[in-house]
PyMOL Python script that loads the backbone (N, CA, C, O; Angstrom):
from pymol import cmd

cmd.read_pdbstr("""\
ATOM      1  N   UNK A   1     -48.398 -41.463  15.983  1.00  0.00           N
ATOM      2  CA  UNK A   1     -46.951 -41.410  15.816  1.00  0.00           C
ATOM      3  C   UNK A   1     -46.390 -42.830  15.895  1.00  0.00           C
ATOM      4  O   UNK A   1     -46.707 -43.596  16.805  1.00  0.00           O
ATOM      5  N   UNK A   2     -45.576 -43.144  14.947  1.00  0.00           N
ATOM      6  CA  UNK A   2     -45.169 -44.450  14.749  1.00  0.00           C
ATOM      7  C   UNK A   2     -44.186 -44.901  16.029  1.00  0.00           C
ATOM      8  O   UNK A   2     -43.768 -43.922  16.648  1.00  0.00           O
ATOM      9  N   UNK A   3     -43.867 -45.823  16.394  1.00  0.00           N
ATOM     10  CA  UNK A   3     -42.654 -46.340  17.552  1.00  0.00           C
ATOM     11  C   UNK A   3     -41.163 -46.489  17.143  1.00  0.00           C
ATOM     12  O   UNK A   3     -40.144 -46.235  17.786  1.00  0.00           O
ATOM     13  N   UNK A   4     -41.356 -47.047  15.704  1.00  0.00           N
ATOM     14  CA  UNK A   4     -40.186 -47.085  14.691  1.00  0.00           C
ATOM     15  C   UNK A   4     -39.392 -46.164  14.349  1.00  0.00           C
ATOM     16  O   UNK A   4     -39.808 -45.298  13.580  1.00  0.00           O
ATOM     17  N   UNK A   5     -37.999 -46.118  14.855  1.00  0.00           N
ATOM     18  CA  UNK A   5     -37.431 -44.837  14.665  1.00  0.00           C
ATOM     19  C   UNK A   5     -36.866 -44.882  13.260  1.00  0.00           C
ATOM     20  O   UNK A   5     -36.370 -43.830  12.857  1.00  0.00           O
ATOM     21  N   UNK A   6     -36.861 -45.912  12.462  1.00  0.00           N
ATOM     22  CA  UNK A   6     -36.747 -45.971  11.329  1.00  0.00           C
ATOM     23  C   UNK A   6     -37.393 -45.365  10.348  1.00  0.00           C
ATOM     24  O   UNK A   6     -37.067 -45.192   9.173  1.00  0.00           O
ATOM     25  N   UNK A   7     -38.528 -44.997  11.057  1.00  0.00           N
ATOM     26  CA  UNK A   7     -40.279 -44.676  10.287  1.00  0.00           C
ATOM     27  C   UNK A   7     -39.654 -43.183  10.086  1.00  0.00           C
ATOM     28  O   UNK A   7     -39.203 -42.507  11.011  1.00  0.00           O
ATOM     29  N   UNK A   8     -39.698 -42.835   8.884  1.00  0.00           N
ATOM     30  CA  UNK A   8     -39.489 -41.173   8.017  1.00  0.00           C
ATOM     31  C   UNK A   8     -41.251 -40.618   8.095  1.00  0.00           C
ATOM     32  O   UNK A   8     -41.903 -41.092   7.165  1.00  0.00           O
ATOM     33  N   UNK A   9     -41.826 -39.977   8.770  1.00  0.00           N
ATOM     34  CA  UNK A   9     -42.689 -38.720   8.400  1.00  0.00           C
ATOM     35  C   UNK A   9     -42.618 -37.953   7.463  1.00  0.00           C
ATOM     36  O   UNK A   9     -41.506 -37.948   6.933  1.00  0.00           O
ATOM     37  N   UNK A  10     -43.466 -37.191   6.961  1.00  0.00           N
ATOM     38  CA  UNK A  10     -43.359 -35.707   6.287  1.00  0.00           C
ATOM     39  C   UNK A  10     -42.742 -34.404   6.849  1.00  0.00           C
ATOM     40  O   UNK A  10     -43.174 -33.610   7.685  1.00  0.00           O
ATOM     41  N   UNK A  11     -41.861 -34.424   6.296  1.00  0.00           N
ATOM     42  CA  UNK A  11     -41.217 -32.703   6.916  1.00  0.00           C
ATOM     43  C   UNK A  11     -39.776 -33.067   7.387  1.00  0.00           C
ATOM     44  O   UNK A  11     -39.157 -34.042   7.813  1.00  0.00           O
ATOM     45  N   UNK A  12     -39.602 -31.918   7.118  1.00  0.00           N
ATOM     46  CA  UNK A  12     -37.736 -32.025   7.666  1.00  0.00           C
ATOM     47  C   UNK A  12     -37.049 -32.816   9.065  1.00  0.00           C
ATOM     48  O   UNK A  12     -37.493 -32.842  10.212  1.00  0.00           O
ATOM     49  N   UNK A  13     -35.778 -33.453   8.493  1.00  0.00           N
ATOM     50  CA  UNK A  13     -35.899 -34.594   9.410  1.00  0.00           C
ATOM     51  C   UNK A  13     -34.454 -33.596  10.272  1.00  0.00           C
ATOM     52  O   UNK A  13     -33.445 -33.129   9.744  1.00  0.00           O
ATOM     53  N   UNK A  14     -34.821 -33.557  11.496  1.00  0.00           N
ATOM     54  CA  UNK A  14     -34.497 -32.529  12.424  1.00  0.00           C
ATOM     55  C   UNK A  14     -32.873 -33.637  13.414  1.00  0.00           C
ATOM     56  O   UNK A  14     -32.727 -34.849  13.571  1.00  0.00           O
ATOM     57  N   UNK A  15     -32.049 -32.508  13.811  1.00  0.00           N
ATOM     58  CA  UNK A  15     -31.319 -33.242  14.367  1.00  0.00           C
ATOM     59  C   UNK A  15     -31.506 -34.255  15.690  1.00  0.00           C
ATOM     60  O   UNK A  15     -30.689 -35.146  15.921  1.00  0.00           O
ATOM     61  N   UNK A  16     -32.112 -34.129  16.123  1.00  0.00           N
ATOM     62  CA  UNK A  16     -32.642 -34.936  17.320  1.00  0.00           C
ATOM     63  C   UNK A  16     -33.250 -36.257  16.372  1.00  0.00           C
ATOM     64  O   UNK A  16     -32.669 -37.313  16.623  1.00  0.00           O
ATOM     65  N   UNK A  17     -34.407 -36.354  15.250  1.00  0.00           N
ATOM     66  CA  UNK A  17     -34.495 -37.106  14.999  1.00  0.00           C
ATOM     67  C   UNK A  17     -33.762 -38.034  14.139  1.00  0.00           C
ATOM     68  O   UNK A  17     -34.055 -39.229  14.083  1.00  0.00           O
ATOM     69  N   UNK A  18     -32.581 -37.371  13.306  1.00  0.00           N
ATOM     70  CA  UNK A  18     -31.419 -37.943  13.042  1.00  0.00           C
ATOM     71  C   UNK A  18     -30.765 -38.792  13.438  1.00  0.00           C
ATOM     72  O   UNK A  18     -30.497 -39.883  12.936  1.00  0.00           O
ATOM     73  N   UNK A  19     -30.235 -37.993  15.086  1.00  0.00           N
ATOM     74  CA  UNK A  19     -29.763 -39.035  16.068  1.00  0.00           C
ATOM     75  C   UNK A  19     -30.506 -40.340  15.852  1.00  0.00           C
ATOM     76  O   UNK A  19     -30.041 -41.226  15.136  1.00  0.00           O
ATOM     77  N   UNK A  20     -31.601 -40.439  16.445  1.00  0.00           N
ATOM     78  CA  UNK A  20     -31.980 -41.423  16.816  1.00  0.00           C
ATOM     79  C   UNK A  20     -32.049 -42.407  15.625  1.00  0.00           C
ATOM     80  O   UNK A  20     -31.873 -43.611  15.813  1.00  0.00           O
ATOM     81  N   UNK A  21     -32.391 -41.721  13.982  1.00  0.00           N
ATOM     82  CA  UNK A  21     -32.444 -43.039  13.299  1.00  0.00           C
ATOM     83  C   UNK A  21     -30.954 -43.539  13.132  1.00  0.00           C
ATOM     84  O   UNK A  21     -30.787 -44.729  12.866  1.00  0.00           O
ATOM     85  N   UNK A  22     -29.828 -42.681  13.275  1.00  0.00           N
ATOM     86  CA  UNK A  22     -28.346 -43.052  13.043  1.00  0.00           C
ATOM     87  C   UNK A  22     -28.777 -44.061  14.090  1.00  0.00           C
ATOM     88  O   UNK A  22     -29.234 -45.071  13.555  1.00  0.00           O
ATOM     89  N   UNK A  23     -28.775 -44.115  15.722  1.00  0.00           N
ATOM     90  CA  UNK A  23     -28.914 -44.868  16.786  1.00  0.00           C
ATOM     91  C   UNK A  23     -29.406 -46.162  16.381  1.00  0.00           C
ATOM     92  O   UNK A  23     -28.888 -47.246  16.649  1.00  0.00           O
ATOM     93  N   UNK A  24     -30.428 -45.956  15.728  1.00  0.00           N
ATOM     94  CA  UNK A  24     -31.381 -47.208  15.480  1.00  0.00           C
ATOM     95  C   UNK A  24     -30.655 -48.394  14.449  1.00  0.00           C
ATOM     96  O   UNK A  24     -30.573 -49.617  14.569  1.00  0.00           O
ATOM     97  N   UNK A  25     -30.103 -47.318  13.238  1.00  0.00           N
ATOM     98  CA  UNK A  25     -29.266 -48.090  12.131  1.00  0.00           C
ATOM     99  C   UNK A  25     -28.144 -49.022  12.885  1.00  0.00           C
ATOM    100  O   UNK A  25     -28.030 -50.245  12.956  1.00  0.00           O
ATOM    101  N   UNK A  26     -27.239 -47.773  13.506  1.00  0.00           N
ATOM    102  CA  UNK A  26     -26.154 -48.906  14.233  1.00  0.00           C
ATOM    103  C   UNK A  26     -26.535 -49.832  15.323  1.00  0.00           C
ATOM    104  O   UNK A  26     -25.706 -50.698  15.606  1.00  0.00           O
ATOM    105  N   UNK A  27     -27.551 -49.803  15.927  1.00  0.00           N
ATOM    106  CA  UNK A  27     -27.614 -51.010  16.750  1.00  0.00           C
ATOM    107  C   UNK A  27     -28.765 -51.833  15.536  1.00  0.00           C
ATOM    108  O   UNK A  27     -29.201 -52.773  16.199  1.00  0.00           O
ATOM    109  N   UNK A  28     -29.324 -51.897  14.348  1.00  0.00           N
ATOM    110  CA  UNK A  28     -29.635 -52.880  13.668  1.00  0.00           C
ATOM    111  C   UNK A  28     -28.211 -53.432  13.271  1.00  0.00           C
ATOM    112  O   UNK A  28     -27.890 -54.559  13.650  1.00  0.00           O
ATOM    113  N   UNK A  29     -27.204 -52.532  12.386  1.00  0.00           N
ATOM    114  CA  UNK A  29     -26.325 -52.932  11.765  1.00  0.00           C
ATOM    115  C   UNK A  29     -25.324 -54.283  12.402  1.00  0.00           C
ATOM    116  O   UNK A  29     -24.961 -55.370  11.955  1.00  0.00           O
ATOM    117  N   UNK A  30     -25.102 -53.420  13.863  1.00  0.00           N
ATOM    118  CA  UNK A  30     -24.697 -54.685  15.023  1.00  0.00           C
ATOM    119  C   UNK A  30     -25.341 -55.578  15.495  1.00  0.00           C
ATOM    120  O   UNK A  30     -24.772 -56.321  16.296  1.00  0.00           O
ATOM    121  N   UNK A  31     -26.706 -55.802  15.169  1.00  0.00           N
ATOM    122  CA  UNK A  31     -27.512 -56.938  15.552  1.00  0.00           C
ATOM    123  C   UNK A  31     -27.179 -57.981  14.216  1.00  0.00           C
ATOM    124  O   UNK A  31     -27.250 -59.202  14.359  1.00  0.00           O
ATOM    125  N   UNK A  32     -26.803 -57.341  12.887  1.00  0.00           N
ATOM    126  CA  UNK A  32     -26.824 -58.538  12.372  1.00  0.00           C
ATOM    127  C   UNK A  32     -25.430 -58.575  12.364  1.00  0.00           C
ATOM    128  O   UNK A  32     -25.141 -59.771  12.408  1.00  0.00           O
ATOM    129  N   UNK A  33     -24.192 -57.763  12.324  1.00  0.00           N
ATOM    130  CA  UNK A  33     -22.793 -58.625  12.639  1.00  0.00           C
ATOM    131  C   UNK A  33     -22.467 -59.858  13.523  1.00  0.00           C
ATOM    132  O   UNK A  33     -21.705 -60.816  13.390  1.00  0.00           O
ATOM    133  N   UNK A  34     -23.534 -59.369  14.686  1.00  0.00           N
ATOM    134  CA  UNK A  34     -23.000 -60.307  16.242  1.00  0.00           C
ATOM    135  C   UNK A  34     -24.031 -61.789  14.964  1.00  0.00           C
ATOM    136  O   UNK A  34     -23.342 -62.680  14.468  1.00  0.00           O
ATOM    137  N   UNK A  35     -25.435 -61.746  14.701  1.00  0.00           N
ATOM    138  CA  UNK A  35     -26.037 -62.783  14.478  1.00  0.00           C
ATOM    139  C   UNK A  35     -25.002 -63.222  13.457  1.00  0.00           C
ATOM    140  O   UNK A  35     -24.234 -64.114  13.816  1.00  0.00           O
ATOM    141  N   UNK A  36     -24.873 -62.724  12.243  1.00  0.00           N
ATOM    142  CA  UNK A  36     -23.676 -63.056  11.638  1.00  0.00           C
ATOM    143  C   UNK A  36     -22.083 -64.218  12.064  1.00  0.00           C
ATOM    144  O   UNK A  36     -21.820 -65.376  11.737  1.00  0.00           O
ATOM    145  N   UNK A  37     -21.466 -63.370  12.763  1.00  0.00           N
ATOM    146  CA  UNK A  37     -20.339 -63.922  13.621  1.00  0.00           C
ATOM    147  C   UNK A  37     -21.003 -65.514  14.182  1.00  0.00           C
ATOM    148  O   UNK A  37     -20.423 -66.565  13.907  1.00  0.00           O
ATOM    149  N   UNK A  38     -22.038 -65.478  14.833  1.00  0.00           N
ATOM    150  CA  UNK A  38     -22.225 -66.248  15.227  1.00  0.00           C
ATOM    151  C   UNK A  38     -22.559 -67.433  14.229  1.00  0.00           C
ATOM    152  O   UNK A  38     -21.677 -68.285  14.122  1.00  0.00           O
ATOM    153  N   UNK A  39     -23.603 -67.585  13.554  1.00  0.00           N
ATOM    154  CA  UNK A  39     -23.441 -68.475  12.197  1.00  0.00           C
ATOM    155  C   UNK A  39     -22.394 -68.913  11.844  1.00  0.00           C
ATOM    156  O   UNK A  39     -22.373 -70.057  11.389  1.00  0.00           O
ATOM    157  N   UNK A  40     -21.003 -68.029  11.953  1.00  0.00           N
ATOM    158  CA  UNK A  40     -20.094 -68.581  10.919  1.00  0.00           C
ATOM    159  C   UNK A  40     -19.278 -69.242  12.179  1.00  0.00           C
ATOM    160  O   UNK A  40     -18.581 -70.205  11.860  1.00  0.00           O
ATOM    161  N   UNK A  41     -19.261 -68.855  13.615  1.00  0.00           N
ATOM    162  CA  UNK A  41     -18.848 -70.006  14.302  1.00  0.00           C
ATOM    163  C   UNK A  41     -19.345 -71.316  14.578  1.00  0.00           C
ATOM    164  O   UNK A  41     -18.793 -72.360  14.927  1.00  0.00           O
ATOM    165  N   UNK A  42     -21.106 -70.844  14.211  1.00  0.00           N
ATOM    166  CA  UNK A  42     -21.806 -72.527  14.330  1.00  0.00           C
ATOM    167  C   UNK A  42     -21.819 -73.406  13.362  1.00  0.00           C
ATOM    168  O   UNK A  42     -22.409 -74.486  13.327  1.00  0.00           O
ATOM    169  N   UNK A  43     -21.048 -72.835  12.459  1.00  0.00           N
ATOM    170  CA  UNK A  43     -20.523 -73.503  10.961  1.00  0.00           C
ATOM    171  C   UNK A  43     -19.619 -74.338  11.020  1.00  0.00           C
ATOM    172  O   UNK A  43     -19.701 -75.490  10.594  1.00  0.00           O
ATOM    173  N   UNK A  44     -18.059 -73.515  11.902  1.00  0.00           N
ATOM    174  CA  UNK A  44     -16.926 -73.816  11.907  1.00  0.00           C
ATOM    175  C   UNK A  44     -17.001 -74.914  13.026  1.00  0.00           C
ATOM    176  O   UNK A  44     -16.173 -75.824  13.013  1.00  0.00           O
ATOM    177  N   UNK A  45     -17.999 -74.852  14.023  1.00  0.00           N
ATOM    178  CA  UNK A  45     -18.105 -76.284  15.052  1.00  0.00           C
ATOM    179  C   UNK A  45     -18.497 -77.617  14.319  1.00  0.00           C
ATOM    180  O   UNK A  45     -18.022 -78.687  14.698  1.00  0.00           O
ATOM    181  N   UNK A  46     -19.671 -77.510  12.901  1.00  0.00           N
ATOM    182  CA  UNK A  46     -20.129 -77.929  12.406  1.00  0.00           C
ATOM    183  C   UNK A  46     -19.093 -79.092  11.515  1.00  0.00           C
ATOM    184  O   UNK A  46     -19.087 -80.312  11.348  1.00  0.00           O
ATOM    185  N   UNK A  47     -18.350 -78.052  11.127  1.00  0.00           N
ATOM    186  CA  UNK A  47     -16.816 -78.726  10.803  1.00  0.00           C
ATOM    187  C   UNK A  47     -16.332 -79.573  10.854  1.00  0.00           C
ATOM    188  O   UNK A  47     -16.046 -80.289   9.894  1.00  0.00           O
ATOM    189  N   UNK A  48     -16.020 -79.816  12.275  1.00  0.00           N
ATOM    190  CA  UNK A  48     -15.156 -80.651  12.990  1.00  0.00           C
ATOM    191  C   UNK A  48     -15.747 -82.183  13.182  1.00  0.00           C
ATOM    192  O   UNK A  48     -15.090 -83.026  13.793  1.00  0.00           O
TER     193      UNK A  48
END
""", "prot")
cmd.dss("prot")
cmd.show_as("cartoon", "prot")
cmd.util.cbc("prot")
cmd.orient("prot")
């Protein structure tokens, strides 16, 4: 069994395991906003 909750198996993808890939998506999705945000402030220091 894979660790990756991203990882799709064969067979119907059940609500419990739903959860968790929704879970997984939004804390990737927010890992790259915050890394994001941050770039564009080490830009704007860059600036000056």
């Amino acid at each position: 069994m894979s660790c990756d909750p991203l990882h799709i198996q064969g067979g119907p993808v059940m609500r419990a395991r739903a959860k968790k890939m929704c879970e997984a998506l939004n804390g990737l999705i927010e890992q790259i906003w915050v890394e994001n945000n941050i770039q564009q402030a080490n830009r704007s220091l860059d600036d000056y």
